[in-house]
N, CA and C atoms as a LAMMPS dump frame, in Angstrom:
ITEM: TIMESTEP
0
ITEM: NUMBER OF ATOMS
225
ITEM: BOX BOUNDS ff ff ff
-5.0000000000000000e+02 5.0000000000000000e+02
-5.0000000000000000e+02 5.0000000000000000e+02
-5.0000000000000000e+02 5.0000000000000000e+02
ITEM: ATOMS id mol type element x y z
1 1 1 N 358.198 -196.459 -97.299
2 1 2 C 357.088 -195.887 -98.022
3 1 3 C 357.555 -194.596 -98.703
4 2 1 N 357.383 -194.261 -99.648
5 2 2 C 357.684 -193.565 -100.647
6 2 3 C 356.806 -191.914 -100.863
7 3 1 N 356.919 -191.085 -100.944
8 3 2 C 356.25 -189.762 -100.429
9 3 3 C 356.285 -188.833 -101.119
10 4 1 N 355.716 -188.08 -101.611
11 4 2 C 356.198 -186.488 -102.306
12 4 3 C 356.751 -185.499 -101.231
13 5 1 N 357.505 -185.077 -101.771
14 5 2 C 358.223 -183.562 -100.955
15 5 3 C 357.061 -182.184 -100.69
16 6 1 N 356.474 -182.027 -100.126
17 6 2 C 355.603 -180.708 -100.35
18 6 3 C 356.205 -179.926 -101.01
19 7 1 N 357.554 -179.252 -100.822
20 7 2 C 357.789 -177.944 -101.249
21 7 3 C 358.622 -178.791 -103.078
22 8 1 N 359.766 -179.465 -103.143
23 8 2 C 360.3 -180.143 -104.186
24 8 3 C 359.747 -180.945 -105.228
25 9 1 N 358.401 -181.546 -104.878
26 9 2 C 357.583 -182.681 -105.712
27 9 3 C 358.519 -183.671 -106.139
28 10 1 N 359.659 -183.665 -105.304
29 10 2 C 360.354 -185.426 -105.406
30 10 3 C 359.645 -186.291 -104.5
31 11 1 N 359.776 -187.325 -105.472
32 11 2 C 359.564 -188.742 -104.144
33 11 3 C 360.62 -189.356 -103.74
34 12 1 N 360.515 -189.782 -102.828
35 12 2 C 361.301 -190.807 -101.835
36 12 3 C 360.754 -191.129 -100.65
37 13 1 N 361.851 -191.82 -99.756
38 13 2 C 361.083 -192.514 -98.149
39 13 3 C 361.473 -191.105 -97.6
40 14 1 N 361.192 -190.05 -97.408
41 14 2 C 361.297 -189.021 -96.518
42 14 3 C 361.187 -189.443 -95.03
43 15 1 N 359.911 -189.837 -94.289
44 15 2 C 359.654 -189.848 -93.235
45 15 3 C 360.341 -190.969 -92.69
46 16 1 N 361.587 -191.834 -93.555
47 16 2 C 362.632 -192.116 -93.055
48 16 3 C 363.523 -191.568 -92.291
49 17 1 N 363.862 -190.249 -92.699
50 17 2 C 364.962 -189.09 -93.009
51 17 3 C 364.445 -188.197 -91.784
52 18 1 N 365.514 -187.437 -90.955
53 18 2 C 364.922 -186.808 -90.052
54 18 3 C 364.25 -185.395 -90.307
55 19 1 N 364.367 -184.943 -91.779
56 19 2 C 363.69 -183.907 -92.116
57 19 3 C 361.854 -184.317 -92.565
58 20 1 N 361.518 -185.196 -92.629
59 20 2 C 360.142 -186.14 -92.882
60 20 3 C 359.492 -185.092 -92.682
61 21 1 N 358.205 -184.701 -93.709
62 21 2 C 357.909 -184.909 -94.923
63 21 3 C 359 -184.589 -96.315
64 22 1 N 359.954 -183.466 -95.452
65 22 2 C 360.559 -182.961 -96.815
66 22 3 C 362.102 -183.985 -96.953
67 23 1 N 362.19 -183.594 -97.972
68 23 2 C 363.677 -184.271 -98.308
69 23 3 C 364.761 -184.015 -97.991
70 24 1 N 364.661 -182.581 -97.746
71 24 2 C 366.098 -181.863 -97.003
72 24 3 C 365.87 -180.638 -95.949
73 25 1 N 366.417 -180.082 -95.17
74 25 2 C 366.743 -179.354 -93.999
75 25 3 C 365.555 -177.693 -95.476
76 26 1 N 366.449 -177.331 -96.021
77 26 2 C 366.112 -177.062 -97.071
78 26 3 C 364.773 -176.492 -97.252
79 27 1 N 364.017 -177.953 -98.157
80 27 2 C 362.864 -177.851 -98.492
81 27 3 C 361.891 -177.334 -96.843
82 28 1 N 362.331 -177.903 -96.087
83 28 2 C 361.652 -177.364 -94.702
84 28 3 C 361.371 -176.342 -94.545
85 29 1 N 363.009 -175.437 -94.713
86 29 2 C 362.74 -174.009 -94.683
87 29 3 C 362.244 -173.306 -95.194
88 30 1 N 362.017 -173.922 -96.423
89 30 2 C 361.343 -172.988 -97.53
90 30 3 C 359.732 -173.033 -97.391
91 31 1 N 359.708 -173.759 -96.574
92 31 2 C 357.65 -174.034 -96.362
93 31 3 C 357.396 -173.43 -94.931
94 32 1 N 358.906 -173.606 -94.269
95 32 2 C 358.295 -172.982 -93.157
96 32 3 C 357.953 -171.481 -93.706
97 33 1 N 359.806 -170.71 -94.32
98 33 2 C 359.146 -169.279 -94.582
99 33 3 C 357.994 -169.117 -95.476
100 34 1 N 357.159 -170.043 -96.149
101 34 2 C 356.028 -169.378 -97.398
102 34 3 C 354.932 -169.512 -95.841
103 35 1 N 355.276 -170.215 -94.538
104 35 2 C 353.744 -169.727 -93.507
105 35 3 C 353.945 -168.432 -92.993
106 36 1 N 355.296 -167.948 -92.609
107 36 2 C 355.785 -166.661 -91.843
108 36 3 C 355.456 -166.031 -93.182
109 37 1 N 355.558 -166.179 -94.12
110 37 2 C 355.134 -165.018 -95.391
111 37 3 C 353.538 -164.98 -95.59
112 38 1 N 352.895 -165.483 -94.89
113 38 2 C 351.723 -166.037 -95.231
114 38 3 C 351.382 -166.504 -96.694
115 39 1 N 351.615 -166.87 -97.445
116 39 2 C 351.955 -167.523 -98.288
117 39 3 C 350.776 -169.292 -98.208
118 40 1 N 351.294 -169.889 -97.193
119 40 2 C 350.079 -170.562 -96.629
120 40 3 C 349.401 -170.212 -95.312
121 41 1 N 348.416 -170.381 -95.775
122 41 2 C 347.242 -170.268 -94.462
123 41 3 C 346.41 -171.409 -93.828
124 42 1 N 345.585 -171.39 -92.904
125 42 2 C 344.731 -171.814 -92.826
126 42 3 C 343.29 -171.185 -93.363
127 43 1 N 342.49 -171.909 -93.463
128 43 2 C 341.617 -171.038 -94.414
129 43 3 C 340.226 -170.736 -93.378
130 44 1 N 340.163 -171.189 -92.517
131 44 2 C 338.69 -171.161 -91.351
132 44 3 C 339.463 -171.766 -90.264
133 45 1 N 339.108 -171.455 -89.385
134 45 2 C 339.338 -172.024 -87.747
135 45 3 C 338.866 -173.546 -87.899
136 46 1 N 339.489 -174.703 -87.153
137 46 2 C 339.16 -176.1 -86.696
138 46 3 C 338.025 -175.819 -85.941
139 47 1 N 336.913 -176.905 -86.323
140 47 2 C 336.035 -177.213 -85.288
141 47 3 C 335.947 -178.667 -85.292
142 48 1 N 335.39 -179.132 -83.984
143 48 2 C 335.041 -180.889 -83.925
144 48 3 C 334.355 -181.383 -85.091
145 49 1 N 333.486 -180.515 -85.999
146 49 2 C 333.333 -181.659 -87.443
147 49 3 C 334.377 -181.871 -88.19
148 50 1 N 335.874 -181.265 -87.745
149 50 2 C 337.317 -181.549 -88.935
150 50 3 C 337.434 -182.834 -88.462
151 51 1 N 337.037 -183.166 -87.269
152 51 2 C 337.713 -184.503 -87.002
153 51 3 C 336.813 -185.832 -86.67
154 52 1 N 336.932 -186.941 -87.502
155 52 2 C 336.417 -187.736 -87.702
156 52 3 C 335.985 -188.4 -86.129
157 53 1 N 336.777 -188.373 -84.863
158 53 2 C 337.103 -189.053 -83.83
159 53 3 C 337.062 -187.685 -83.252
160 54 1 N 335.664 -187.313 -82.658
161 54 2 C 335.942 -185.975 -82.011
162 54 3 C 335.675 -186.432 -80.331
163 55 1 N 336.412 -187.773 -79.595
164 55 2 C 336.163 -188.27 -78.441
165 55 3 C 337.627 -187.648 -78.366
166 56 1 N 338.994 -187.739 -79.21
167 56 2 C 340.177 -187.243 -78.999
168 56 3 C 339.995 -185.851 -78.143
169 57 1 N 338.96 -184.766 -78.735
170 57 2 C 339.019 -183.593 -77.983
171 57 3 C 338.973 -183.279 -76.842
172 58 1 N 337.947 -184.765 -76.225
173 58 2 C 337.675 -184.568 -74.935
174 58 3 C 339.065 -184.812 -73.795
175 59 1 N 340.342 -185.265 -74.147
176 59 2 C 341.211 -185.383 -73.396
177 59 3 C 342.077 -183.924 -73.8
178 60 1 N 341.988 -183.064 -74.792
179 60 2 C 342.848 -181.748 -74.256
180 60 3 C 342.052 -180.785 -73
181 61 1 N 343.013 -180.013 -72.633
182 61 2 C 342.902 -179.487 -71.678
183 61 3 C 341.983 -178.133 -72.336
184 62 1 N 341.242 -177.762 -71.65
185 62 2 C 340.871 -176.382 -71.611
186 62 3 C 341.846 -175.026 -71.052
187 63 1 N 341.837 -174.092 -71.597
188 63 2 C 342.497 -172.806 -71.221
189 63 3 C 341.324 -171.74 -70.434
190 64 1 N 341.707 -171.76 -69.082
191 64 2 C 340.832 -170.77 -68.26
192 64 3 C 340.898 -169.199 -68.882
193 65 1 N 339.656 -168.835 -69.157
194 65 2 C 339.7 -167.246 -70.14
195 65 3 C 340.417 -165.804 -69.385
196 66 1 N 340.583 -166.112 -67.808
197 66 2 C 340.741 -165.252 -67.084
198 66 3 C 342.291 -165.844 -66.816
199 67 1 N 342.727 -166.415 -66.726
200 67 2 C 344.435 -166.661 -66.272
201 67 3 C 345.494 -166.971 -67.144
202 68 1 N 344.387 -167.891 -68.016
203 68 2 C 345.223 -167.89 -69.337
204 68 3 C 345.773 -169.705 -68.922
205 69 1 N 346.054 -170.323 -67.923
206 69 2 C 346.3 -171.168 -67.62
207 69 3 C 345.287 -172.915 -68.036
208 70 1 N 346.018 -173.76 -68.339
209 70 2 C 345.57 -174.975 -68.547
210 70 3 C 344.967 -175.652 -67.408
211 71 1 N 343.422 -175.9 -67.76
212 71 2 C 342.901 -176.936 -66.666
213 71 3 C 342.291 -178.074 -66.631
214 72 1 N 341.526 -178.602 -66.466
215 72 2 C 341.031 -180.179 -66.356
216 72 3 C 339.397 -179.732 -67.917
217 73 1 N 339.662 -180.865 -68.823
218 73 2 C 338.927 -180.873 -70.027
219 73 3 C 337.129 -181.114 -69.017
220 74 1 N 336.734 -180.215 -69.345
221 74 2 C 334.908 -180.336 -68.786
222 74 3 C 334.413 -181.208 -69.317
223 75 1 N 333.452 -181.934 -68.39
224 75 2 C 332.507 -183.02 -68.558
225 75 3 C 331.3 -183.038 -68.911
């Protein structure tokens, strides 16, 4: 399957390639540094309406506010 590069706007089978989405080691780096530059963002925090299948949420774990530690997802 055939793909655009995020950072290059070439196509090819990238997610062949072990750099997938991008085309080279490269283009990677260069998208990683435009997030450390903030450069990209996220634009609002995720909530359960981003996700179409919000039953997925119910299997992550919760983070206890006081320990900081991972525990069993509430029922």
């Amino acid at each position: 399957m055939k793909v655009v590069c995020p950072t290059c706007r070439r196509r090819g089978a990238w997610f062949e390639d072990r750099f997938g989405p991008f085309c080279s080691e490269r283009c990677k780096l260069v998208d990683l540094g435009k997030w450390f530059n903030a450069e990209h963002v996220i634009s609002e925090p995720l909530s359960a309406d981003h996700f179409e299948d919000s039953e997925l949420l119910d299997s992550i774990p919760e983070v206890d506010g006081e320990s900081g530690e991972f525990g069993r997802p509430s029922s």
